[in-house]
Backbone of each chain as nested JSON, in Angstrom:
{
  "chains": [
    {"id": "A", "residues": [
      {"number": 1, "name": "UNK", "atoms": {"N": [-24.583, 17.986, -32.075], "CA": [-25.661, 17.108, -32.545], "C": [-25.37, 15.674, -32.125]}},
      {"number": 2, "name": "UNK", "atoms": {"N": [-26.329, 15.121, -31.574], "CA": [-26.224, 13.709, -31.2], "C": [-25.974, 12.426, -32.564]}},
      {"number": 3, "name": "UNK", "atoms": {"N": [-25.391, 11.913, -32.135], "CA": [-24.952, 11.078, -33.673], "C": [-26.566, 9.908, -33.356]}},
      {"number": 4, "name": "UNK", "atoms": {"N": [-27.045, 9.494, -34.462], "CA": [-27.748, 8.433, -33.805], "C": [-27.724, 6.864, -34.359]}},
      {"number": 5, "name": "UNK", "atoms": {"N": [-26.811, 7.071, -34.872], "CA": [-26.141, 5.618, -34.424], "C": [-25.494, 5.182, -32.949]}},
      {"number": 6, "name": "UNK", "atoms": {"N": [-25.013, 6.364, -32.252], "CA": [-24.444, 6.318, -31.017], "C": [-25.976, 5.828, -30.178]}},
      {"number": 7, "name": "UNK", "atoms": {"N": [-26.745, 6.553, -30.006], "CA": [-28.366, 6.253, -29.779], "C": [-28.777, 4.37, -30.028]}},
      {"number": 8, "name": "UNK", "atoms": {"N": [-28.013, 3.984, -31.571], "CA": [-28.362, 2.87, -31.481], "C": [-28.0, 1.887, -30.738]}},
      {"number": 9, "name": "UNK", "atoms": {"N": [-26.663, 1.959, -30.979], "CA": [-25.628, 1.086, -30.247], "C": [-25.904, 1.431, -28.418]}},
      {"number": 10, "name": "UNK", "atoms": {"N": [-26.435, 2.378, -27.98], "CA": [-26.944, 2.528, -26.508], "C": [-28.013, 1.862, -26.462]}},
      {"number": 11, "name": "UNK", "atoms": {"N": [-28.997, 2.264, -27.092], "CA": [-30.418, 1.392, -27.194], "C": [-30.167, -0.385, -26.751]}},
      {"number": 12, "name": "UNK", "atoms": {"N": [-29.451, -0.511, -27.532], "CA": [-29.154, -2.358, -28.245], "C": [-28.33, -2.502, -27.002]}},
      {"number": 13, "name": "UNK", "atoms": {"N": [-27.288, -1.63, -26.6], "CA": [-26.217, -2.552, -25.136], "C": [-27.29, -2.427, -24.167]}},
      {"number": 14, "name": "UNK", "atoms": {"N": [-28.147, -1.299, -23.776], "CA": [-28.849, -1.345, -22.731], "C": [-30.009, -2.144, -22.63]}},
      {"number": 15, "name": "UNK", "atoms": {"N": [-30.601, -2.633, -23.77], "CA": [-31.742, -3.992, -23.8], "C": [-30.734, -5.687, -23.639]}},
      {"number": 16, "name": "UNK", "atoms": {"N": [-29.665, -5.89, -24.247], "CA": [-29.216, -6.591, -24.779], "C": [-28.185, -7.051, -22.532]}},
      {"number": 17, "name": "UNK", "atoms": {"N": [-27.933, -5.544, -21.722], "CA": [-27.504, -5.586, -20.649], "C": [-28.572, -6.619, -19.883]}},
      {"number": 18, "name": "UNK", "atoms": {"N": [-29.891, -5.245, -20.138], "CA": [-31.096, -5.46, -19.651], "C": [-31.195, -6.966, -19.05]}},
      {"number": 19, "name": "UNK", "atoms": {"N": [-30.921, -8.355, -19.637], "CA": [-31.167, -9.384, -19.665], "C": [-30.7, -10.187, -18.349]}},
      {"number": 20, "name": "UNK", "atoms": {"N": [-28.535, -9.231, -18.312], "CA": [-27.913, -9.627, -17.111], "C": [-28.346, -9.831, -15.655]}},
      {"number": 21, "name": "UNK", "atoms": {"N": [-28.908, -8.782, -15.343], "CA": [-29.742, -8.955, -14.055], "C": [-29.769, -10.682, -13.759]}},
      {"number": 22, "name": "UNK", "atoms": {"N": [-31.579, -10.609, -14.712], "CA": [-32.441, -12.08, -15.149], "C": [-31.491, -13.15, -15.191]}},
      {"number": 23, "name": "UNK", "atoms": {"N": [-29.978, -12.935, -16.018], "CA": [-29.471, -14.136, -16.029], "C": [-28.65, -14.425, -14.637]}},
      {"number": 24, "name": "UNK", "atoms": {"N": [-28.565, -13.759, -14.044], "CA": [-27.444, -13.724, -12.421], "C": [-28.42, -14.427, -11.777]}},
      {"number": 25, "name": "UNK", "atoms": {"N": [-29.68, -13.718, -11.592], "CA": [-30.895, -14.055, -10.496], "C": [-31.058, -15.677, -11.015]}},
      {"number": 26, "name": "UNK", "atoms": {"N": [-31.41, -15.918, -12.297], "CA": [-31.985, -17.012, -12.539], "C": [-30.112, -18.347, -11.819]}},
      {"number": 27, "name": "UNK", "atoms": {"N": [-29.624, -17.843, -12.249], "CA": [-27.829, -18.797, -11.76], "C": [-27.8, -18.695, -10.488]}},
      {"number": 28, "name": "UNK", "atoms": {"N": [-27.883, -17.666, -9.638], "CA": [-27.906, -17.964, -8.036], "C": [-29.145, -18.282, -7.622]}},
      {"number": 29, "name": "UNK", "atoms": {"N": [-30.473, -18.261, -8.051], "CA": [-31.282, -19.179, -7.097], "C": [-31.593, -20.061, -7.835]}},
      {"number": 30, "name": "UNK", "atoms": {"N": [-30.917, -20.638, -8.911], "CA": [-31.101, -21.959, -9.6], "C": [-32.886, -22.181, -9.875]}},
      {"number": 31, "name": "UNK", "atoms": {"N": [-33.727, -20.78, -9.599], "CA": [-34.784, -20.778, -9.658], "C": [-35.154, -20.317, -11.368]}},
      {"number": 32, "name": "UNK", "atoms": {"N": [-35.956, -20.679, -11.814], "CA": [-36.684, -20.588, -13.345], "C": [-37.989, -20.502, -13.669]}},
      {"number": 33, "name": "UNK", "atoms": {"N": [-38.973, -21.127, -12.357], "CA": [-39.84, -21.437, -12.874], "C": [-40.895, -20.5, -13.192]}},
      {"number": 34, "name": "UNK", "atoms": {"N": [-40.979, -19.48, -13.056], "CA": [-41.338, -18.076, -13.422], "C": [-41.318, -17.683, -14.568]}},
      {"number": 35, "name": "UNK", "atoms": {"N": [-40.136, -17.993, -15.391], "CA": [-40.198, -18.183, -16.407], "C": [-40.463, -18.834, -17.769]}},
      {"number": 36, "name": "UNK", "atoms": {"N": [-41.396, -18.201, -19.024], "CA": [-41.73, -18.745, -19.178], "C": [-40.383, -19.419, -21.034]}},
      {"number": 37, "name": "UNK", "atoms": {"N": [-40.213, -20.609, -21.025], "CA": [-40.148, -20.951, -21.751], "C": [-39.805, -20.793, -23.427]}},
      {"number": 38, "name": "UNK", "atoms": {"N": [-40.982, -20.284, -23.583], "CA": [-42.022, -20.269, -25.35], "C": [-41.286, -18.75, -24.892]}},
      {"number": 39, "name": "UNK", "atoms": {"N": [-41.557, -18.015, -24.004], "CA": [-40.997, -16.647, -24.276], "C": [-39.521, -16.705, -24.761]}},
      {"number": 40, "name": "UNK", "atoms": {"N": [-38.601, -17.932, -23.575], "CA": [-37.237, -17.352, -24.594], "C": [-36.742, -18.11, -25.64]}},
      {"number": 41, "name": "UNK", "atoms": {"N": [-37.884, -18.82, -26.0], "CA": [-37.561, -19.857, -27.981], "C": [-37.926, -18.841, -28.592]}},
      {"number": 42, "name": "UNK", "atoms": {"N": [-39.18, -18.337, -28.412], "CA": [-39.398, -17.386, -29.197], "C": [-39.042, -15.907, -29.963]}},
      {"number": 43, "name": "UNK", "atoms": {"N": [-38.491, -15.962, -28.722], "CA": [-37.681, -14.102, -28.543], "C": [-36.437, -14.38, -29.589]}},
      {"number": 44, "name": "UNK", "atoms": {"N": [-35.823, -15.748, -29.024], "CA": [-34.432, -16.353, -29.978], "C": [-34.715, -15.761, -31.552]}},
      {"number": 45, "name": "UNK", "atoms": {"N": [-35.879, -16.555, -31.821], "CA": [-36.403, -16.301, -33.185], "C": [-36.367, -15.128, -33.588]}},
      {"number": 46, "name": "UNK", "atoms": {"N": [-36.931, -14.384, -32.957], "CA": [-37.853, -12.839, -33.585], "C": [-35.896, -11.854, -33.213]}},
      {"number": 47, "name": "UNK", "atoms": {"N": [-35.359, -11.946, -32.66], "CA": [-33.343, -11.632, -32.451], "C": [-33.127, -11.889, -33.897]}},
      {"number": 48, "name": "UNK", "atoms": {"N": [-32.705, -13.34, -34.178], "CA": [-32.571, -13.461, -35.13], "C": [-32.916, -13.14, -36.752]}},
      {"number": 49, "name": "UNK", "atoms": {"N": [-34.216, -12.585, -36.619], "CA": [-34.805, -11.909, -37.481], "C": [-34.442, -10.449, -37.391]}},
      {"number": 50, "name": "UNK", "atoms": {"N": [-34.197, -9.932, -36.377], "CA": [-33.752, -8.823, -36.366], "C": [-32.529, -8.524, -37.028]}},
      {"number": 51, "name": "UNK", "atoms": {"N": [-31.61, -9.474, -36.718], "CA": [-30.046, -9.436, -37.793], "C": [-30.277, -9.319, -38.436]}},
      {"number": 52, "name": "UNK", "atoms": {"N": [-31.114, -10.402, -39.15], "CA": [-31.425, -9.935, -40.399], "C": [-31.591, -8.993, -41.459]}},
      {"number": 53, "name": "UNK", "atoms": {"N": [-32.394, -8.406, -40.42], "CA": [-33.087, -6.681, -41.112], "C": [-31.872, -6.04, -41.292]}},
      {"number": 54, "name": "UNK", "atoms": {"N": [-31.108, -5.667, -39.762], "CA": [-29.998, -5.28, -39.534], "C": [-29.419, -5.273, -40.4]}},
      {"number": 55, "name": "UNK", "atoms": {"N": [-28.849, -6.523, -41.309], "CA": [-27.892, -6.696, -42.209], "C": [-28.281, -6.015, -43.508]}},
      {"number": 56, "name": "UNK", "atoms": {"N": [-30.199, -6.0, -43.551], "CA": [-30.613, -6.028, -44.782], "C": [-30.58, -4.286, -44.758]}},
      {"number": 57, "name": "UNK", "atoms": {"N": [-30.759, -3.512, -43.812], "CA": [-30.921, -2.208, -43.686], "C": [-29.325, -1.282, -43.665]}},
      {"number": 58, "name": "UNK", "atoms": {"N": [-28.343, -2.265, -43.383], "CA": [-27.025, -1.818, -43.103], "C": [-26.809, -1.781, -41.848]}},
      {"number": 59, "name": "UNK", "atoms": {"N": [-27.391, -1.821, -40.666], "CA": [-27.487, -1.022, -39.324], "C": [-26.861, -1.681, -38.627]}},
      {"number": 60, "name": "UNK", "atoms": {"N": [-25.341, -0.929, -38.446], "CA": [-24.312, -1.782, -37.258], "C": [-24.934, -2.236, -35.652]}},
      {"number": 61, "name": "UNK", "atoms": {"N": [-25.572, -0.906, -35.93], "CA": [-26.006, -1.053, -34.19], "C": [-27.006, -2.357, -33.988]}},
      {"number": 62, "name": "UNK", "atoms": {"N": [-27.881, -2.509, -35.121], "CA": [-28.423, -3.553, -34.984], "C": [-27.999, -4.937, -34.793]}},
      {"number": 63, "name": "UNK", "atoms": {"N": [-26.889, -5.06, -35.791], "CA": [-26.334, -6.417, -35.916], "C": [-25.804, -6.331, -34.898]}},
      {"number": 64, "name": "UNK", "atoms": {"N": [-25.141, -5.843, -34.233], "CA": [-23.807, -6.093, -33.395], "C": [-24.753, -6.112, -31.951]}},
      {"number": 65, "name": "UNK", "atoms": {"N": [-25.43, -5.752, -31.557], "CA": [-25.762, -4.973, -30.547], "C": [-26.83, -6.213, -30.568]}},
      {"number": 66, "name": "UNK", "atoms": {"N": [-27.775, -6.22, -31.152], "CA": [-28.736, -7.67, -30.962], "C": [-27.963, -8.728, -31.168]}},
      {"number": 67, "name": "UNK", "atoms": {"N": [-26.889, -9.006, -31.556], "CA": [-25.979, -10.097, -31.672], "C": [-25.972, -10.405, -30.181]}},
      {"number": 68, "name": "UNK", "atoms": {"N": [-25.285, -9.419, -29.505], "CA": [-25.226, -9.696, -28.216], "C": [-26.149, -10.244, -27.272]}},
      {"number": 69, "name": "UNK", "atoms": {"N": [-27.414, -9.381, -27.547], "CA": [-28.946, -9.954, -26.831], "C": [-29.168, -11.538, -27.357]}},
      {"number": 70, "name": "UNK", "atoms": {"N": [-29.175, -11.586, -28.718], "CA": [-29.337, -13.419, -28.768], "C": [-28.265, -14.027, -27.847]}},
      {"number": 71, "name": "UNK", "atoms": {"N": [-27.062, -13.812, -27.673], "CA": [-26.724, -14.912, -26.647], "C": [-26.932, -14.626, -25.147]}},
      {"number": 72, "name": "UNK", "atoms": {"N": [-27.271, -13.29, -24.768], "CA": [-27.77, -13.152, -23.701], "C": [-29.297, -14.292, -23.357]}},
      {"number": 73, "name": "UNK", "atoms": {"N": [-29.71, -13.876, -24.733], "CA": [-31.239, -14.989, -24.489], "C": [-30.982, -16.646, -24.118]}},
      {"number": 74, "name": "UNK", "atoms": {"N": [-29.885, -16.934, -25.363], "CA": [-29.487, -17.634, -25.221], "C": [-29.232, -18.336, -24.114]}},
      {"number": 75, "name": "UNK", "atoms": {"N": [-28.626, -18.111, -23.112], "CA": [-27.808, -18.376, -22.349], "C": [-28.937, -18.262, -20.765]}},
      {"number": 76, "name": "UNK", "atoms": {"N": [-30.007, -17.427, -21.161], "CA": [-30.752, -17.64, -19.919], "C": [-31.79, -18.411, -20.441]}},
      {"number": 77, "name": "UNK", "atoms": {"N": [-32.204, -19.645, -21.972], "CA": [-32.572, -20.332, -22.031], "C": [-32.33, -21.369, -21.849]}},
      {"number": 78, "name": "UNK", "atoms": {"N": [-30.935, -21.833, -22.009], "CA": [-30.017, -22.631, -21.385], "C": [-30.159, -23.039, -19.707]}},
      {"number": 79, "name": "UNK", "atoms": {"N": [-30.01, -22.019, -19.35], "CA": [-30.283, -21.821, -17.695], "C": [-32.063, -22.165, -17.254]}},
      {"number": 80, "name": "UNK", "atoms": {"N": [-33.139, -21.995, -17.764], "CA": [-34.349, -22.417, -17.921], "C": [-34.258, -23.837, -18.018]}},
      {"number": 81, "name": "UNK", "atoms": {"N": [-33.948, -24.445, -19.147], "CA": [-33.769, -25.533, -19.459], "C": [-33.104, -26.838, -18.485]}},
      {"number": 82, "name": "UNK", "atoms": {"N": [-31.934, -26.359, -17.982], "CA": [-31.027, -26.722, -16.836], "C": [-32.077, -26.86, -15.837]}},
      {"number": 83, "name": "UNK", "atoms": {"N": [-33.075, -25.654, -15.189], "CA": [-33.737, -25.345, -13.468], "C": [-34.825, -25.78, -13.834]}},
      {"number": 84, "name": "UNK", "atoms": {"N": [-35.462, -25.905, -14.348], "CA": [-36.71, -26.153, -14.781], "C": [-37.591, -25.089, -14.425]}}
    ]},
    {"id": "B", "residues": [
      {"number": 1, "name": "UNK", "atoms": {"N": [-38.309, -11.45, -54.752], "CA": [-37.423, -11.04, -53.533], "C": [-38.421, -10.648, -52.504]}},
      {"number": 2, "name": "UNK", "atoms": {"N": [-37.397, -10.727, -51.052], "CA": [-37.819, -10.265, -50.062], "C": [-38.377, -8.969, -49.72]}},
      {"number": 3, "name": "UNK", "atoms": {"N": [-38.519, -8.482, -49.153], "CA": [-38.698, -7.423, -48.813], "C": [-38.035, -6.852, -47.593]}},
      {"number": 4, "name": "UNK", "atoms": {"N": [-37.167, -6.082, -47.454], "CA": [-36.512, -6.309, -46.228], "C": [-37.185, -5.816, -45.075]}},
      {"number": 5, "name": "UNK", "atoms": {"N": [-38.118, -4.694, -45.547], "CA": [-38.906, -4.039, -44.317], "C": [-39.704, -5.211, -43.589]}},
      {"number": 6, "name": "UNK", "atoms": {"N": [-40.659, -6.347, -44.649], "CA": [-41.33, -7.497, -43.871], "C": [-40.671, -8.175, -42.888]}},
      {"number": 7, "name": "UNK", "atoms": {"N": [-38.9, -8.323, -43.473], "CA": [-38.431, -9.03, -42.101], "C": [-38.249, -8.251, -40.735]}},
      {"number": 8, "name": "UNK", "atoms": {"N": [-38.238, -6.9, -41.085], "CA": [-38.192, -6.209, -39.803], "C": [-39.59, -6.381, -38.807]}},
      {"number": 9, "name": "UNK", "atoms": {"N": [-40.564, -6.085, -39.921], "CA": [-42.033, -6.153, -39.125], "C": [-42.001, -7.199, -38.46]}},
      {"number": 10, "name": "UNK", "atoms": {"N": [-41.374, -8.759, -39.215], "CA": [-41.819, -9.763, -38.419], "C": [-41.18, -10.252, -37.385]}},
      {"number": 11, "name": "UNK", "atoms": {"N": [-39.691, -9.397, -37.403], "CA": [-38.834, -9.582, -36.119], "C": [-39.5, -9.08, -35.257]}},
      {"number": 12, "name": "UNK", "atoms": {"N": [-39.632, -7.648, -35.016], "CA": [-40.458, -6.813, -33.943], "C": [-41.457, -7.139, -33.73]}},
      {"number": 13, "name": "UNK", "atoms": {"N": [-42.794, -8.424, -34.128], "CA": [-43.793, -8.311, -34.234], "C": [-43.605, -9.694, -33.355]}},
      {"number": 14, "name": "UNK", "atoms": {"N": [-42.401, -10.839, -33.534], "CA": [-42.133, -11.726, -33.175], "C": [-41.936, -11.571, -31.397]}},
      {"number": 15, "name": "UNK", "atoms": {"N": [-40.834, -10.597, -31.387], "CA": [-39.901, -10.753, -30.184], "C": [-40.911, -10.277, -29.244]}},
      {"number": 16, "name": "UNK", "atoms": {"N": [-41.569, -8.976, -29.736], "CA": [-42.789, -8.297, -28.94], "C": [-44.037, -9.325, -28.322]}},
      {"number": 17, "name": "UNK", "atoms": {"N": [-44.126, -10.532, -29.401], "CA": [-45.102, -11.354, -29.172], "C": [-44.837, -12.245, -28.073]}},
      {"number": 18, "name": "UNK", "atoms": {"N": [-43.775, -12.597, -28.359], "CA": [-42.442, -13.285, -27.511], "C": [-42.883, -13.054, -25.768]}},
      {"number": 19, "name": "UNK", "atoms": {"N": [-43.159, -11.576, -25.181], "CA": [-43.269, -11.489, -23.792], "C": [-44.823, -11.81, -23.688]}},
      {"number": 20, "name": "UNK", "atoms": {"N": [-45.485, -12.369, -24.652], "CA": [-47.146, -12.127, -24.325], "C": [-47.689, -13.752, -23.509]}},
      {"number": 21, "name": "UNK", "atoms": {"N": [-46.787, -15.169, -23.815], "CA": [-46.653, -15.962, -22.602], "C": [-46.352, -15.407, -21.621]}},
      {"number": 22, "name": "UNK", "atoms": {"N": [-45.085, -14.867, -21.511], "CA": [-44.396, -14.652, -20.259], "C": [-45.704, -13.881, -19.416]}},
      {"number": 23, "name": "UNK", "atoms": {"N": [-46.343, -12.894, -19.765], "CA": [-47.117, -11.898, -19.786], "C": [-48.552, -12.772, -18.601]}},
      {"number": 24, "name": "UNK", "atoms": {"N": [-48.858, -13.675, -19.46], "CA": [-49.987, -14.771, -19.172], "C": [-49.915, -15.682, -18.09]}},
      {"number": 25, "name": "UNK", "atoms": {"N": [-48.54, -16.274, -18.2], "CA": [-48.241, -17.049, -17.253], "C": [-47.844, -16.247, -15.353]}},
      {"number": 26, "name": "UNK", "atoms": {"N": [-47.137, -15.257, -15.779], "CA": [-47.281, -14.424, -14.786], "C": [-48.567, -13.725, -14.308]}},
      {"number": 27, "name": "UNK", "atoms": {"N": [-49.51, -13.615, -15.272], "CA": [-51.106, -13.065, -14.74], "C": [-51.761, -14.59, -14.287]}},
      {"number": 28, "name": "UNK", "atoms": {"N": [-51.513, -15.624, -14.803], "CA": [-52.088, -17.017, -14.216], "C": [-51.386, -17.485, -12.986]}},
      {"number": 29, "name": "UNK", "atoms": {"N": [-50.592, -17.237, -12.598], "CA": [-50.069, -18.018, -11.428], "C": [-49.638, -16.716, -10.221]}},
      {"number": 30, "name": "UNK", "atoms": {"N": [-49.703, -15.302, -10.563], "CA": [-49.751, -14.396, -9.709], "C": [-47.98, -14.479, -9.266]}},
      {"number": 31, "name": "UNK", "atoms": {"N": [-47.676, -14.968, -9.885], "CA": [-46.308, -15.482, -9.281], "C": [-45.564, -14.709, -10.051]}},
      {"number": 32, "name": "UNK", "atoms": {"N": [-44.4, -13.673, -9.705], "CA": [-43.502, -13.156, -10.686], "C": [-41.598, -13.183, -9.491]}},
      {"number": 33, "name": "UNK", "atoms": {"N": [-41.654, -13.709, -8.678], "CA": [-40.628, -13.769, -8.135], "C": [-39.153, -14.202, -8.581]}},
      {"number": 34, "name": "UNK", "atoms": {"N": [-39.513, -15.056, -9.98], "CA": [-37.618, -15.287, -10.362], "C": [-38.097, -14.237, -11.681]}},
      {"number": 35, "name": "UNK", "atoms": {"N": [-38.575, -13.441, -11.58], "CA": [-38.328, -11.635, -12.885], "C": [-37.613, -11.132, -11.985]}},
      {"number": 36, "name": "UNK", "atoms": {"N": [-36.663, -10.717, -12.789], "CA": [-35.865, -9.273, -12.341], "C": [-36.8, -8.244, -12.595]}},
      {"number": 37, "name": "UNK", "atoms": {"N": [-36.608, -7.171, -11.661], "CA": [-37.356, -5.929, -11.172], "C": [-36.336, -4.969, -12.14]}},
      {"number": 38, "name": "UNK", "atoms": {"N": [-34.973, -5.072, -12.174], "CA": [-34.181, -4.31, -12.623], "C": [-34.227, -4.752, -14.269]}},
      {"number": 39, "name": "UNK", "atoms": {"N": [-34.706, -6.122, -14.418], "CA": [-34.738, -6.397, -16.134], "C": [-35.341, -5.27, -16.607]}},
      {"number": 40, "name": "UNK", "atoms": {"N": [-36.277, -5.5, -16.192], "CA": [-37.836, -5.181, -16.728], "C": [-37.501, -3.684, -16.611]}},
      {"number": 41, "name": "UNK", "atoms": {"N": [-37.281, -2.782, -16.123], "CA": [-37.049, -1.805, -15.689], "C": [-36.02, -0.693, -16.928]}},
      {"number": 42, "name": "UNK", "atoms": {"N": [-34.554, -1.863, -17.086], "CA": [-33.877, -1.28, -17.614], "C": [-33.986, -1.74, -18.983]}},
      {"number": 43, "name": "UNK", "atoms": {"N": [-34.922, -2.393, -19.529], "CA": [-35.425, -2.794, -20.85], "C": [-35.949, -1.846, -21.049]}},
      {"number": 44, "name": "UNK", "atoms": {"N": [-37.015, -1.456, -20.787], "CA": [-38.154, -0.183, -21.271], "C": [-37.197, 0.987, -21.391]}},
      {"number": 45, "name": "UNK", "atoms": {"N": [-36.388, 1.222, -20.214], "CA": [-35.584, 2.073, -21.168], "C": [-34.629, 1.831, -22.04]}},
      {"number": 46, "name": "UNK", "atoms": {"N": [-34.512, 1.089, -22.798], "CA": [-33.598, 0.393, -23.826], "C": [-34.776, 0.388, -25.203]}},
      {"number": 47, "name": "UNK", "atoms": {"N": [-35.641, 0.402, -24.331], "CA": [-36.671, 0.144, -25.436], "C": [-37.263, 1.461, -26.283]}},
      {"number": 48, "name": "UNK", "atoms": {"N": [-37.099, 2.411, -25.023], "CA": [-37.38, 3.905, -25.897], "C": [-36.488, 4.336, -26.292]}},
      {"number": 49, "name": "UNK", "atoms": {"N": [-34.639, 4.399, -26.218], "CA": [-33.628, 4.269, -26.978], "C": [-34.041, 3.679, -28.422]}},
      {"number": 50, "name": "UNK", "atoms": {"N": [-34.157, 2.457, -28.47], "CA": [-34.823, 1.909, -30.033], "C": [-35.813, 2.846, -30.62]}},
      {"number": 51, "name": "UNK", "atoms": {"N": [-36.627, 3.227, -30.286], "CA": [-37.887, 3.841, -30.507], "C": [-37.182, 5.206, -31.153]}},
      {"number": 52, "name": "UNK", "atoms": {"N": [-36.175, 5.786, -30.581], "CA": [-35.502, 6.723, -31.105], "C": [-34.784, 6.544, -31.727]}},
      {"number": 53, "name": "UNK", "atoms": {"N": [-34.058, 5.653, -31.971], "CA": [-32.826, 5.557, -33.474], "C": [-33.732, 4.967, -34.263]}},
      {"number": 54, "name": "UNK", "atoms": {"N": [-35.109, 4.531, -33.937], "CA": [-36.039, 4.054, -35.535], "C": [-36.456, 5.618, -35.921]}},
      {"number": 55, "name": "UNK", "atoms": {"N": [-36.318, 6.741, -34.933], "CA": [-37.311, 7.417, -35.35], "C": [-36.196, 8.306, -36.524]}},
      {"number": 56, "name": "UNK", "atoms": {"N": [-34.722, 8.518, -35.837], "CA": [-33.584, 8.592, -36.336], "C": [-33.181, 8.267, -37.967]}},
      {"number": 57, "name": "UNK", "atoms": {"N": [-33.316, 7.135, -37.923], "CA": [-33.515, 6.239, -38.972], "C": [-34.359, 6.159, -40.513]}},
      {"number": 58, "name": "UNK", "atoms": {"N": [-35.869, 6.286, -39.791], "CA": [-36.336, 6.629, -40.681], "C": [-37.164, 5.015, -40.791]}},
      {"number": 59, "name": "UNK", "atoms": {"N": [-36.942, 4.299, -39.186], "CA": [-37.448, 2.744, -39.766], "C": [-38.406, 2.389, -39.237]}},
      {"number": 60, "name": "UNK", "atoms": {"N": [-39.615, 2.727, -40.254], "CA": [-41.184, 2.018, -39.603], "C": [-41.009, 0.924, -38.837]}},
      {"number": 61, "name": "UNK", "atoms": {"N": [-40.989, -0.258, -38.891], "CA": [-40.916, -1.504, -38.316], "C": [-40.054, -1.307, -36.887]}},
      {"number": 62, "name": "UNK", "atoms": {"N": [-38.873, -0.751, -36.981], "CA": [-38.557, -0.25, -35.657], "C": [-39.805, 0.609, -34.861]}},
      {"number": 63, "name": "UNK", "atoms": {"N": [-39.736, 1.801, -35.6], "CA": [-40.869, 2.214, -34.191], "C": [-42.194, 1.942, -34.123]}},
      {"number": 64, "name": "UNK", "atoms": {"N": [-43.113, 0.765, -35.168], "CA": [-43.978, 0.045, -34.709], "C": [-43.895, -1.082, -33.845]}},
      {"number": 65, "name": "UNK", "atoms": {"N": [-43.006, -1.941, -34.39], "CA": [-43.199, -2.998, -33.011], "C": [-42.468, -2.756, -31.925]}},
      {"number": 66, "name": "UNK", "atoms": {"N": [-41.026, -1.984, -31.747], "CA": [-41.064, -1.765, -30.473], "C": [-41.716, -0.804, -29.878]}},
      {"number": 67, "name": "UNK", "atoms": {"N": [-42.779, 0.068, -30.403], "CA": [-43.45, 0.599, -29.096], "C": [-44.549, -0.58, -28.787]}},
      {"number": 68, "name": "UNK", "atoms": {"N": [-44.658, -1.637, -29.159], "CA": [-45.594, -2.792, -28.913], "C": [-44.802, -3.524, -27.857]}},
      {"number": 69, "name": "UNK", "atoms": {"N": [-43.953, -3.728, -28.441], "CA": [-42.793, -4.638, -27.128], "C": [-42.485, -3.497, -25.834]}},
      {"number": 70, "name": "UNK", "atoms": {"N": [-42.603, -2.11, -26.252], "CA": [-42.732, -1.408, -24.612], "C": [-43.442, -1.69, -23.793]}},
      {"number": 71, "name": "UNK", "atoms": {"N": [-45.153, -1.885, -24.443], "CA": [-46.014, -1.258, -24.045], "C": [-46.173, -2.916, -23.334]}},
      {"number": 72, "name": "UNK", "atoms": {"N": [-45.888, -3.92, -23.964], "CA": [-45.64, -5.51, -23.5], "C": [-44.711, -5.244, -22.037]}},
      {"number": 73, "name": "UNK", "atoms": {"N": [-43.632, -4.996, -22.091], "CA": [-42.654, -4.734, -21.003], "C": [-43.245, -3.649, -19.918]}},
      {"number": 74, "name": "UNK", "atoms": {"N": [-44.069, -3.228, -20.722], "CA": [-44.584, -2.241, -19.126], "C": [-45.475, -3.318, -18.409]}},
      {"number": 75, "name": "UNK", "atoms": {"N": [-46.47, -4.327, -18.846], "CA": [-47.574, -4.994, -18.349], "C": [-46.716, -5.768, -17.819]}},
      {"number": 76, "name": "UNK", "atoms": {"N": [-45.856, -6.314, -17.891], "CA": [-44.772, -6.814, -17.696], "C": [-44.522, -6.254, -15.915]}},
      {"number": 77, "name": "UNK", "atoms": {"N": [-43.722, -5.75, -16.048], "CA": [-43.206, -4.444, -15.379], "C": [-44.589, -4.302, -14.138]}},
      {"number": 78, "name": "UNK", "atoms": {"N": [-45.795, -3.649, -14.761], "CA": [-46.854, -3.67, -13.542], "C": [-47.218, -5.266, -13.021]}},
      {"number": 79, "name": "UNK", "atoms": {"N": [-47.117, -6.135, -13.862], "CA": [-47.222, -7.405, -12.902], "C": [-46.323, -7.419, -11.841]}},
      {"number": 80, "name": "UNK", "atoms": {"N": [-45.226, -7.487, -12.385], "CA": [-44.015, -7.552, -11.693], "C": [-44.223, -6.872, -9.871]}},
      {"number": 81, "name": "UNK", "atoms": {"N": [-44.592, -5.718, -10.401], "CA": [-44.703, -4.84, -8.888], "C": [-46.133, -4.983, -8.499]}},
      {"number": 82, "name": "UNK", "atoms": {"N": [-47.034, -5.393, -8.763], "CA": [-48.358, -5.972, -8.186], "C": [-48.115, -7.286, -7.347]}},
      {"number": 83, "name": "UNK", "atoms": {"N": [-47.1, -7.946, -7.88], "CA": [-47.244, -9.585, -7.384], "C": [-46.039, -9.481, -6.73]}},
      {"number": 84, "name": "UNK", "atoms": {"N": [-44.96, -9.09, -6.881], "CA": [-43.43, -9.076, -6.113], "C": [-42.953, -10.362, -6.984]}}
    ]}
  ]
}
């Protein structure tokens, strides 16, 4: 039987990976402008709300695993911000 | 008190909302060249991972808004390969 917390914690590394690509592409062509903005303030937000739940529901995979995706967001808002 | 399920709804309802600039700005300017092809790609499947440990779970708010944030990441996704 598949555990599905294992399911979670895959779910959450593979969205939370998902991002790496976006953040490489956006650092070697110092290009951004494609991107929009309001998408990654926003996304920050609605992550953070997700811990939340996470915490409020018990769900490791959540916390830990979207933990990771906020600084993934993080970090390619940063990079937005920087390229314009 | 809170409710903890509301904060889930409004995370998922947030982050999902979250790609609907990105979404716009890429249908307004035809332009999707600094998106990763592989983001977008390996999100959706990250995204039906979620969809399954909510279903796992037992957590409405999981598998309502992220099948909203899929179905966001696919339009996503067909811009993406319409425009390059």
């Amino acid at each position: 039987m598949v555990n599905i917390e294992i399911i979670g914690y895959l779910a959450g590394i593979i969205v939370a990976m998902s991002l790496l690509p976006q953040i490489i592409k956006a650092w070697k062509t110092k290009s951004t402008k494609d991107i929009s903005i309001v998408w990654t303030a926003i996304y920050m937000v609605g992550l953070s709300l997700w811990i939340t739940y996470g915490i409020g529901i018990s769900s490791y995979p959540l916390i830990l695993t979207i933990s990771i995706e906020l600084a993934m967001a993080s970090s390619l808002c940063i990079l937005k911000l920087r390229y314009g």
